[in-house]
ChimeraX commands (.cxc) that place a marker at each C-alpha (Angstrom):
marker #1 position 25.59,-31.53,-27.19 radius 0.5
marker #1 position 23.88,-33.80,-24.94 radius 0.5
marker #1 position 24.69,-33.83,-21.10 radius 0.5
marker #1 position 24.81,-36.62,-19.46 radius 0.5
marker #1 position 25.06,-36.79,-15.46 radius 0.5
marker #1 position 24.43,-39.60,-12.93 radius 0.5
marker #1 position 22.58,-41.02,-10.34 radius 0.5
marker #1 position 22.58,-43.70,-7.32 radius 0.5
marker #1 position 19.68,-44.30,-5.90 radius 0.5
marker #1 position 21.12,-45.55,-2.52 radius 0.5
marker #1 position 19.39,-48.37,-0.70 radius 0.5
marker #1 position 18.55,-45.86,2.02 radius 0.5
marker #1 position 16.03,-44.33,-0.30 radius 0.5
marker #1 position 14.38,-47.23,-1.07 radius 0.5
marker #1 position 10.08,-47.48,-1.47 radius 0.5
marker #1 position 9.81,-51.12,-2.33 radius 0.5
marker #1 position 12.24,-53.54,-1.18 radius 0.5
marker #1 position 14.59,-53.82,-4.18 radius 0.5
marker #1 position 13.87,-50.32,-5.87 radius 0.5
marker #1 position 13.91,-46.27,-5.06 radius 0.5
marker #1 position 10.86,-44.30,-3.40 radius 0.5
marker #1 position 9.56,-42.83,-6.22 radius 0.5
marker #1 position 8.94,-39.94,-4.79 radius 0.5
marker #1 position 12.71,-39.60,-4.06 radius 0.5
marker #1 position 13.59,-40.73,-7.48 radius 0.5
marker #1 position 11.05,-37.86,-9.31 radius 0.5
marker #1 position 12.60,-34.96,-7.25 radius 0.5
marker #1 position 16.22,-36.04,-7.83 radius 0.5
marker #1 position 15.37,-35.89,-11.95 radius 0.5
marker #1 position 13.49,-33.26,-11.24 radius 0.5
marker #1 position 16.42,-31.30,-9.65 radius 0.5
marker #1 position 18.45,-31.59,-12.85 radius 0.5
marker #1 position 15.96,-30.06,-15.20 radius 0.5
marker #1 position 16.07,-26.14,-15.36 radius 0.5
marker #1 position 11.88,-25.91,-15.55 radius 0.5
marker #1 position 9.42,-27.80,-14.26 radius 0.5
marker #1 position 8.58,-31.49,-15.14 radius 0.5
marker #1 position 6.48,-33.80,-14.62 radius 0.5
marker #1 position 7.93,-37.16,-14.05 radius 0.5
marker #1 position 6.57,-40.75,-15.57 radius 0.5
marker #1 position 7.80,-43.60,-13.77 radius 0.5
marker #1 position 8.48,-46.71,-16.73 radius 0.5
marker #1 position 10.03,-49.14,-14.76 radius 0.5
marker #1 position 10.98,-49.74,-10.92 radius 0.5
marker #1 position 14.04,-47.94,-10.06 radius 0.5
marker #1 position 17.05,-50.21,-9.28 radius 0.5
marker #1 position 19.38,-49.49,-6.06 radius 0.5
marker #1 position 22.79,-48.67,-5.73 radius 0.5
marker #1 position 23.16,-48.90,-9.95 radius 0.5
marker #1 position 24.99,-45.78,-11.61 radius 0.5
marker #1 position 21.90,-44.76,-13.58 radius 0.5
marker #1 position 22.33,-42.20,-16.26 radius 0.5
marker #1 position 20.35,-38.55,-16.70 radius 0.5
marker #1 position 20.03,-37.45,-20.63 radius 0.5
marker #1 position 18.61,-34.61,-22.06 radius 0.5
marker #1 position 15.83,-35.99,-24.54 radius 0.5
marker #1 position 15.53,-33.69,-27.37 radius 0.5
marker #1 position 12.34,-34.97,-28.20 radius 0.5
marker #1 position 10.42,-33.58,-25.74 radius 0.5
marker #1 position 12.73,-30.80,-24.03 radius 0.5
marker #1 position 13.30,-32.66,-20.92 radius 0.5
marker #1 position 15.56,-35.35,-19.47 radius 0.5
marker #1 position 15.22,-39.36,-19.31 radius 0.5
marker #1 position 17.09,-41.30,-16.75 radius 0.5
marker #1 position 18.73,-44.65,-18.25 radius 0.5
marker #1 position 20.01,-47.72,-16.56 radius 0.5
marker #1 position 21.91,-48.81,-19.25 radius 0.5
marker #1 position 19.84,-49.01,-22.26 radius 0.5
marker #1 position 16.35,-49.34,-20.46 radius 0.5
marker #1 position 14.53,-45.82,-19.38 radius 0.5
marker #1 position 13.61,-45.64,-15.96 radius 0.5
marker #1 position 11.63,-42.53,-15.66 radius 0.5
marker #1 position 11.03,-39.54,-18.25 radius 0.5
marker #1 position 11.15,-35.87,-16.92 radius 0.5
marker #1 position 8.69,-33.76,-19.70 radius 0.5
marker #1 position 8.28,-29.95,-18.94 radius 0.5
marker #1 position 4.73,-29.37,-17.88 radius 0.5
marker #1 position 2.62,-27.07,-14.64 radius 0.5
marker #1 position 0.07,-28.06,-12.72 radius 0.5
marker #1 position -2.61,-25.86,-10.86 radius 0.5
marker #1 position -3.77,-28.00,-8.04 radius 0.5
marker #1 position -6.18,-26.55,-5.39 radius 0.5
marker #1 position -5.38,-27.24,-1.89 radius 0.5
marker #1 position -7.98,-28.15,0.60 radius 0.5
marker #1 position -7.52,-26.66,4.49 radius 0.5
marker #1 position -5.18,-28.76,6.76 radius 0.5
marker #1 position -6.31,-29.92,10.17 radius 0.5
marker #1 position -3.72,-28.52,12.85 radius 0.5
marker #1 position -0.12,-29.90,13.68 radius 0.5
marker #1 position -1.86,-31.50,16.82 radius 0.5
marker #1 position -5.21,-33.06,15.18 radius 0.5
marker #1 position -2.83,-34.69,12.67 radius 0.5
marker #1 position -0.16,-35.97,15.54 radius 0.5
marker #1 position -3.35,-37.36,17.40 radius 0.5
marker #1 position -4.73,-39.42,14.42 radius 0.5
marker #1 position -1.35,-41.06,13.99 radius 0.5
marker #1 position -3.10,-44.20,15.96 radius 0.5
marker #1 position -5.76,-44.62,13.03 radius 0.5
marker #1 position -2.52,-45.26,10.48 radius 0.5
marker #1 position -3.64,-48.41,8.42 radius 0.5
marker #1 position 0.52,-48.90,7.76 radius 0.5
marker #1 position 0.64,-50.36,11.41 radius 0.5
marker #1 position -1.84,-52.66,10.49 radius 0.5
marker #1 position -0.42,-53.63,7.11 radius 0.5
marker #1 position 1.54,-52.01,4.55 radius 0.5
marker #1 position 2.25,-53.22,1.36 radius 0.5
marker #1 position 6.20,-51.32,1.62 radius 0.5
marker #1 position 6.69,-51.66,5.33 radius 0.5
marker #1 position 9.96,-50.36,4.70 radius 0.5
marker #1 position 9.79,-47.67,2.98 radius 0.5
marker #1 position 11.82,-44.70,3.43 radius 0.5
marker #1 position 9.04,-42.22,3.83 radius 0.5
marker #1 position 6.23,-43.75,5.11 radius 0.5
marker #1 position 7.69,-47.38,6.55 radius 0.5
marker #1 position 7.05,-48.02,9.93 radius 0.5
marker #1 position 9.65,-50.51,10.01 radius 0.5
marker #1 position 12.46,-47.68,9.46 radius 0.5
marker #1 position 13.66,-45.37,12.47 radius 0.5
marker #1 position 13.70,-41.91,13.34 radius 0.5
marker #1 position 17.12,-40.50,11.41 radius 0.5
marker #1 position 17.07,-43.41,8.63 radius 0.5
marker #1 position 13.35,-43.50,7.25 radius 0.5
marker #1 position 10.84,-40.01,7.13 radius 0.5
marker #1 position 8.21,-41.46,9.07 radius 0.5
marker #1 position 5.41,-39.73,7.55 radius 0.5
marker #1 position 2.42,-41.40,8.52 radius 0.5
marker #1 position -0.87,-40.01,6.83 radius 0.5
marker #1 position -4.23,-40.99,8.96 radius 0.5
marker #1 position -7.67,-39.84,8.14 radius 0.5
marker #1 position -8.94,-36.73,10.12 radius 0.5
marker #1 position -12.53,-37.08,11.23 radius 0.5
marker #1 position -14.70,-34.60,9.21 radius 0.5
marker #1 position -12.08,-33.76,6.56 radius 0.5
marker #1 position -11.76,-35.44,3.31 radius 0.5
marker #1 position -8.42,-36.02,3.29 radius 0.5
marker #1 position -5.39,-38.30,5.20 radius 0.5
marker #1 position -2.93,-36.26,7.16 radius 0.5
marker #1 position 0.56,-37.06,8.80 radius 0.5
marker #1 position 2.61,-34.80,11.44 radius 0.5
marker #1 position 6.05,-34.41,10.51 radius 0.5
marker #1 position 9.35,-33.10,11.55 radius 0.5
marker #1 position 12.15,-33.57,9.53 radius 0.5
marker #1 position 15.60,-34.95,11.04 radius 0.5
marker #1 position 19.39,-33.47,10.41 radius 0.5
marker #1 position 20.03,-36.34,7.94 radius 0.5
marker #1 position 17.41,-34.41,5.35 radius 0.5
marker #1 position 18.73,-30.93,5.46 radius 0.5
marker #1 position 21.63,-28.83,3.69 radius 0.5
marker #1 position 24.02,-26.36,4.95 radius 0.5
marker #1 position 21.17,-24.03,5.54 radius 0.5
marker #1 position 19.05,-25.90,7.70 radius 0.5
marker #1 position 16.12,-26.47,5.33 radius 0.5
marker #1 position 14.94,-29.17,4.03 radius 0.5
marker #1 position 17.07,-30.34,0.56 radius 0.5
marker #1 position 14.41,-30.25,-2.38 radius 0.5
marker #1 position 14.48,-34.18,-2.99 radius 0.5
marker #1 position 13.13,-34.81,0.53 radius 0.5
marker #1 position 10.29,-32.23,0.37 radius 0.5
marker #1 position 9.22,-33.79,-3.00 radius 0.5
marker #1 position 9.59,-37.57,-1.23 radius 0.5
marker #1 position 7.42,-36.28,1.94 radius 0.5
marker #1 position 4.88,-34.96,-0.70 radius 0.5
marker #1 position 4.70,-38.57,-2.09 radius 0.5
marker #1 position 3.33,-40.97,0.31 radius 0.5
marker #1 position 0.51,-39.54,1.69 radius 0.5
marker #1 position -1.16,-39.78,-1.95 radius 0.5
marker #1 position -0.54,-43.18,-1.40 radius 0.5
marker #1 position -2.57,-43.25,1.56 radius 0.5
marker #1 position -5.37,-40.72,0.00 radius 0.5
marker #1 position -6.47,-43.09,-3.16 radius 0.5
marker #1 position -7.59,-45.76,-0.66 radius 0.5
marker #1 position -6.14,-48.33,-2.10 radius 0.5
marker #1 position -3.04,-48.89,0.01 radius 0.5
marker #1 position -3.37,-52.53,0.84 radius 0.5
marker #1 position -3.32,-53.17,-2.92 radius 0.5
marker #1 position 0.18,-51.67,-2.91 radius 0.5
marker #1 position -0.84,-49.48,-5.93 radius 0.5
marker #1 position 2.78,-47.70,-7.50 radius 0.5
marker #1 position 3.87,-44.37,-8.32 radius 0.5
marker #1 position 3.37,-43.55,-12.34 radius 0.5
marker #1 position 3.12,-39.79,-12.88 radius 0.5
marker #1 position 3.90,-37.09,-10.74 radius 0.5
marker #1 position 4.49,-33.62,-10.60 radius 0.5
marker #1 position 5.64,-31.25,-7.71 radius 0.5
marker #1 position 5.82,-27.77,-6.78 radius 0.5
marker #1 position 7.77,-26.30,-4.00 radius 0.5
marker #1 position 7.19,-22.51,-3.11 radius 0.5
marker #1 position 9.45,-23.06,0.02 radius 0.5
marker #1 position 11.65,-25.54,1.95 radius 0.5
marker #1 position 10.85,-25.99,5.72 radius 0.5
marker #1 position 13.23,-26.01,7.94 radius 0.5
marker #1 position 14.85,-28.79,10.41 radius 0.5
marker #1 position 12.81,-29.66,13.45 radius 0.5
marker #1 position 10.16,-27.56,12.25 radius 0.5
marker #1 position 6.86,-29.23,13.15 radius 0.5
marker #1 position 4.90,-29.79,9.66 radius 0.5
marker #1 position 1.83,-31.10,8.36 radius 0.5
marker #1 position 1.46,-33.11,5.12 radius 0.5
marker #1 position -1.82,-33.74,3.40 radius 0.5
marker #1 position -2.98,-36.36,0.91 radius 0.5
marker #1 position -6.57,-36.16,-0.80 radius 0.5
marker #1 position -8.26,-38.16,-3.77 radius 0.5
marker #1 position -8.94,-35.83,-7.31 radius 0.5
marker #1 position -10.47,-39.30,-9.14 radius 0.5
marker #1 position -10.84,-42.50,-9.55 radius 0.5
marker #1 position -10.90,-44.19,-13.05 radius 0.5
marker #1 position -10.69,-48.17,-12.31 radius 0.5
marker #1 position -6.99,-49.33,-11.32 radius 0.5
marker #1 position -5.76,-45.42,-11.69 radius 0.5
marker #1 position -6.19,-42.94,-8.93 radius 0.5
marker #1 position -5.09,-39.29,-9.53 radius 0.5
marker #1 position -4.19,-37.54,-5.96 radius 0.5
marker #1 position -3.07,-34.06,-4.67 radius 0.5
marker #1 position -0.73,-33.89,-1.24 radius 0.5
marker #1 position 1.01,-30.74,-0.01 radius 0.5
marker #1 position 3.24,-29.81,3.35 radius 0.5
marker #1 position 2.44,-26.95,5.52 radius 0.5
marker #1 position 5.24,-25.28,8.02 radius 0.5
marker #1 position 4.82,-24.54,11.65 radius 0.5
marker #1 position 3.34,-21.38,10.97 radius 0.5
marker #1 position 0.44,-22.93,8.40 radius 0.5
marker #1 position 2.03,-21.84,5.53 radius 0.5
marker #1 position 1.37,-23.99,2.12 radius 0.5
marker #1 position 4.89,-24.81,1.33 radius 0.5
marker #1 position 4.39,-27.02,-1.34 radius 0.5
marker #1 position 1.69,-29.75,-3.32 radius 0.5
marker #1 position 2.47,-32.20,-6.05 radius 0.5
marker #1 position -0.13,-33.87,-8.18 radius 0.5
marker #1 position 0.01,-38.10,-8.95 radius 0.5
marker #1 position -1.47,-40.81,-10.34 radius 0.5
marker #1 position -1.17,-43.83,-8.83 radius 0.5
marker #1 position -1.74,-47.87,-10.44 radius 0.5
marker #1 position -2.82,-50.30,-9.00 radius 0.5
marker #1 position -0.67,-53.84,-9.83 radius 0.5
marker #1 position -2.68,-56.09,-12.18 radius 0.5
marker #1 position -4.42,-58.91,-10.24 radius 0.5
marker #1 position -2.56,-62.47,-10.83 radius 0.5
marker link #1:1,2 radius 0.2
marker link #1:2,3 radius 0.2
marker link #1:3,4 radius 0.2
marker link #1:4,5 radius 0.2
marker link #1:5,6 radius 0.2
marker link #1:6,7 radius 0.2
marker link #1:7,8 radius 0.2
marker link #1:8,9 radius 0.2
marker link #1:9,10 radius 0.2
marker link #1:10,11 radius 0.2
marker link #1:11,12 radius 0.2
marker link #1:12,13 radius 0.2
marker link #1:13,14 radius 0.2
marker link #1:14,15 radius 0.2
marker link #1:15,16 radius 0.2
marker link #1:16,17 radius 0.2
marker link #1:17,18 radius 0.2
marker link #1:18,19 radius 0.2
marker link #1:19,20 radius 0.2
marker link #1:20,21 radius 0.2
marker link #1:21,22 radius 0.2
marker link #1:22,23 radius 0.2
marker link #1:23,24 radius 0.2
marker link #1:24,25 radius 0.2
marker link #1:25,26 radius 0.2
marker link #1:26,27 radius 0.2
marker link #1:27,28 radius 0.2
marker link #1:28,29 radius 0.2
marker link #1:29,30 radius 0.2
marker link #1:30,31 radius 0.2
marker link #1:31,32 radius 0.2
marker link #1:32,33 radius 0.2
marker link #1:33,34 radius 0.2
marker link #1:34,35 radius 0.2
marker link #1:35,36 radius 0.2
marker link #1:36,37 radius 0.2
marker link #1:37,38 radius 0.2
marker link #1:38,39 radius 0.2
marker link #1:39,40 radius 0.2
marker link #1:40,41 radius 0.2
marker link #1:41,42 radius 0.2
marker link #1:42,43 radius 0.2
marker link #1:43,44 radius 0.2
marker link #1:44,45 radius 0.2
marker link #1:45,46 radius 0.2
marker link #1:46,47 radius 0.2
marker link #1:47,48 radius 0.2
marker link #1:48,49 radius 0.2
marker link #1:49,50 radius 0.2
marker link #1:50,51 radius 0.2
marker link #1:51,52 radius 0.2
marker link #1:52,53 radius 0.2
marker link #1:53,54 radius 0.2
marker link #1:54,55 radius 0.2
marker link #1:55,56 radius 0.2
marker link #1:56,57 radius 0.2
marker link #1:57,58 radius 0.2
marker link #1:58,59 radius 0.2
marker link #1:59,60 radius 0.2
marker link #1:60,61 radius 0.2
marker link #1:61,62 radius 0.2
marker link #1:62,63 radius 0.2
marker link #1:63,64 radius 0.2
marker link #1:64,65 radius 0.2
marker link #1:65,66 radius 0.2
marker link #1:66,67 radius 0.2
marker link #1:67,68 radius 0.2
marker link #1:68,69 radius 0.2
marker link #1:69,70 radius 0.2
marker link #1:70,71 radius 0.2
marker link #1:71,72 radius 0.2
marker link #1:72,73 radius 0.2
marker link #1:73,74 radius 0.2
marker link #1:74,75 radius 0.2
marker link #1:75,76 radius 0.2
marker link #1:76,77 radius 0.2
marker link #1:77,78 radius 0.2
marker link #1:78,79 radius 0.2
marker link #1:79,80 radius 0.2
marker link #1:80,81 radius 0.2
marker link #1:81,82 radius 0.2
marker link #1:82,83 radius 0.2
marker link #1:83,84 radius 0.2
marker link #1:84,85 radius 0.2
marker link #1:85,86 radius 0.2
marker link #1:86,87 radius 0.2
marker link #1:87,88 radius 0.2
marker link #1:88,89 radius 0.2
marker link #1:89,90 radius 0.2
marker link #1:90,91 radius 0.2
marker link #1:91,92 radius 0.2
marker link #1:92,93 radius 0.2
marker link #1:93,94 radius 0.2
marker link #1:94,95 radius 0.2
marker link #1:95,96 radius 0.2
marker link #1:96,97 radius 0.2
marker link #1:97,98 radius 0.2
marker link #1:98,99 radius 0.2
marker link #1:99,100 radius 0.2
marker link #1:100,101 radius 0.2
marker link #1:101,102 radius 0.2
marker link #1:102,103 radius 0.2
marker link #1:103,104 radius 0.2
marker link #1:104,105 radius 0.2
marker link #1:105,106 radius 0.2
marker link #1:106,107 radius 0.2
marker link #1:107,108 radius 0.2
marker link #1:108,109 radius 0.2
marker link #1:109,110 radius 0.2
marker link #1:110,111 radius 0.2
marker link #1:111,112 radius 0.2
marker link #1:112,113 radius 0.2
marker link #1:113,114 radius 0.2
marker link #1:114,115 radius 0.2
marker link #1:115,116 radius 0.2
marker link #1:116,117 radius 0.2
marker link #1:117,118 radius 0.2
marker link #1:118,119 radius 0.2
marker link #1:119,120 radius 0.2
marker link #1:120,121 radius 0.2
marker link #1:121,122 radius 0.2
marker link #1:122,123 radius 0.2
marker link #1:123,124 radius 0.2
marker link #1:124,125 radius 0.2
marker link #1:125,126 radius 0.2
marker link #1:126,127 radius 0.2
marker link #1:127,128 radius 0.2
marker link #1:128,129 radius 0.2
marker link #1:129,130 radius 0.2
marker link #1:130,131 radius 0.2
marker link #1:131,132 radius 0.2
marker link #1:132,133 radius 0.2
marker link #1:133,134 radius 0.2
marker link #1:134,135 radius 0.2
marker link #1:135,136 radius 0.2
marker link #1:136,137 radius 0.2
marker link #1:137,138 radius 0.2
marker link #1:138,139 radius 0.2
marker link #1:139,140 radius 0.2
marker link #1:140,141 radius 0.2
marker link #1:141,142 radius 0.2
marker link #1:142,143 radius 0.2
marker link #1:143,144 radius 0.2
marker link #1:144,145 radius 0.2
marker link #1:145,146 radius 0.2
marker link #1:146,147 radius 0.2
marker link #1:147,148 radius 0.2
marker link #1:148,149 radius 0.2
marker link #1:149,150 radius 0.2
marker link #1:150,151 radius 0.2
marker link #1:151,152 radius 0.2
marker link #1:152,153 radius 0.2
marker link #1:153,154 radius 0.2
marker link #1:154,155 radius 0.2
marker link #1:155,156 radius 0.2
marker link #1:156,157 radius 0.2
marker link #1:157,158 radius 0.2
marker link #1:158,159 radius 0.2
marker link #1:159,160 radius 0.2
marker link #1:160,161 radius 0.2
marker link #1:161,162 radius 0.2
marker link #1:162,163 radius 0.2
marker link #1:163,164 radius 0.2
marker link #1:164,165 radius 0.2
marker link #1:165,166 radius 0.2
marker link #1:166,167 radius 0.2
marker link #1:167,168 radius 0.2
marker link #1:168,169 radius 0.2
marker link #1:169,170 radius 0.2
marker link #1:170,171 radius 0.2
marker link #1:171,172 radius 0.2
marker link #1:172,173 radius 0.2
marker link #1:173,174 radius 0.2
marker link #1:174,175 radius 0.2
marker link #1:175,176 radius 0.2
marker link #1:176,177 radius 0.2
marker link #1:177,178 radius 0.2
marker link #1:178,179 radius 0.2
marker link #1:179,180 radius 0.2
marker link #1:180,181 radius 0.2
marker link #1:181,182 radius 0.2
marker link #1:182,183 radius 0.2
marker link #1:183,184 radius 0.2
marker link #1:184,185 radius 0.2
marker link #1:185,186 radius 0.2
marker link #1:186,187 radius 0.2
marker link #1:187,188 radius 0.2
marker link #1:188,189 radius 0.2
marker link #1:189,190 radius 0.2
marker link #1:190,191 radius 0.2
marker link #1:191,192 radius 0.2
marker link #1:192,193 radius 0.2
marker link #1:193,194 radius 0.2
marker link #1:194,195 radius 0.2
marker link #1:195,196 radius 0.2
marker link #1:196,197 radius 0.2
marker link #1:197,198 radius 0.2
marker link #1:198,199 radius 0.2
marker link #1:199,200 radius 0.2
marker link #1:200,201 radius 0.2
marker link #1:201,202 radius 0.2
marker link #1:202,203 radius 0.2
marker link #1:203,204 radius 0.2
marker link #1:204,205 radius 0.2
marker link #1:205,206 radius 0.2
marker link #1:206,207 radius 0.2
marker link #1:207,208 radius 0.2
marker link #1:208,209 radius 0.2
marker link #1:209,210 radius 0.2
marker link #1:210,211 radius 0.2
marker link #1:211,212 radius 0.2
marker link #1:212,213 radius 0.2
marker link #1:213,214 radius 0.2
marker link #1:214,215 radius 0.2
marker link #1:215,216 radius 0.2
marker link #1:216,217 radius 0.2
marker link #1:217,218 radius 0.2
marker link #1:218,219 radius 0.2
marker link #1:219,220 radius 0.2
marker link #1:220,221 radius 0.2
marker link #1:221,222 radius 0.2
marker link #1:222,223 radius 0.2
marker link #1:223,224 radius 0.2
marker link #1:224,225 radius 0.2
marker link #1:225,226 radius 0.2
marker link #1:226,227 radius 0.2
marker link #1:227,228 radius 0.2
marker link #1:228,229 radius 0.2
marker link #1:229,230 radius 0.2
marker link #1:230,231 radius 0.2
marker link #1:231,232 radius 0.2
marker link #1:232,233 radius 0.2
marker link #1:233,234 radius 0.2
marker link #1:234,235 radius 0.2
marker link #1:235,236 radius 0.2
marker link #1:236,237 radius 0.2
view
């Protein structure tokens, strides 16, 4: 028998303007699949819409529908993803100033990295480059409004703050490239007011297609977590 359970994507949680973060979007399907997935992004996610989760016996995992139309797939797959070193809580606070999203950003409102949203409402998880390291970085410390009864960080939010510094890392930000694949794995949930660090680093390149690893260390330095994506650029009008 098939289960079927649903989903609103509210506006809060929004990456572009008129659709869900998809970073959001991937760890709520993610969070009703019993193994891990990797989730394909097929069209925009719309806001505030009862969307549907199914179990897709094709491929073991789960689809989410708005009506008829799939929005996203969820197929059971791992990952191994080496993680580079992070630069400390305060080298990644200090490089804030070198954020290209203050300068333009092609989702200036998006929940996670949007400098347009406020503390409390939007993540503000702002990846910079660190001088010397290969990789974009952001300083983090997640509000009250992102944690359950046990003051850690709900699973949804740690795979939306693992999102948008991939963004960042395939250096192709100011073409607005979206969210196709992605895949995460969290070892642990940090908890609130804990000062993290998230990082974001380029695997490849292969023309409009950029495949990127980010993960989130605690206050102690501890990898908590690291999701692999790959990114698309829009096609040029």
């Amino acid at each position: 028998m098939t289960a079927h359970r649903l989903l609103v994507i509210s506006r809060r949680f929004r990456g572009p303007p008129t659709s869900g973060n998809g970073g959001y979007t991937c760890g709520m399907l993610a969070a009703a699949s019993s193994k891990p997935v990797e989730v394909r992004l097929v069209k925009p996610p719309p806001l505030d819409q009862r969307l549907e989760i199914v179990d897709d016996p094709a491929t073991g995992g789960l689809k989410l529908l708005d009506g008829v139309d799939t929005v996203a797939t969820a197929t059971p797959k791992t990952f191994e993803l080496e993680v580079p070193k992070p630069p400390t809580y305060a080298r990644a606070l200090a490089a804030v100033s070198d954020y290209e999203g203050f300068q333009e950003h092609a989702y200036s409102d998006c929940f996670v990295c949007g400098p347009a949203r406020n503390r409390g409402d939007g993540m503000r998880v702002f990846a910079a480059p660190i001088a010397g390291m290969d990789l974009v970085a952001a300083a983090w410390i997640p509000d009250r409004s992102l944690v359950g009864a046990d003051g850690k960080v709900l699973p949804e939010f740690m795979w939306a703050v693992l999102d948008c510094p991939g963004f960042f890392a395939t250096g192709a930000a100011v073409r607005g490239p979206l969210l196709g694949t992605y895949a995460a794995r969290i070892d642990r949930c940090v908890h609130l007011d804990a000062p993290c660090v998230v990082i974001g680093w380029a695997l490849r390149h292969e023309g409009r297609k950029h495949v990127v690893g980010t993960a989130i260390f605690d206050n102690f330095g501890e990898l908590c977590g690291r999701a692999l994506a790959t990114w698309v650029e829009p096609r040029q009008a």
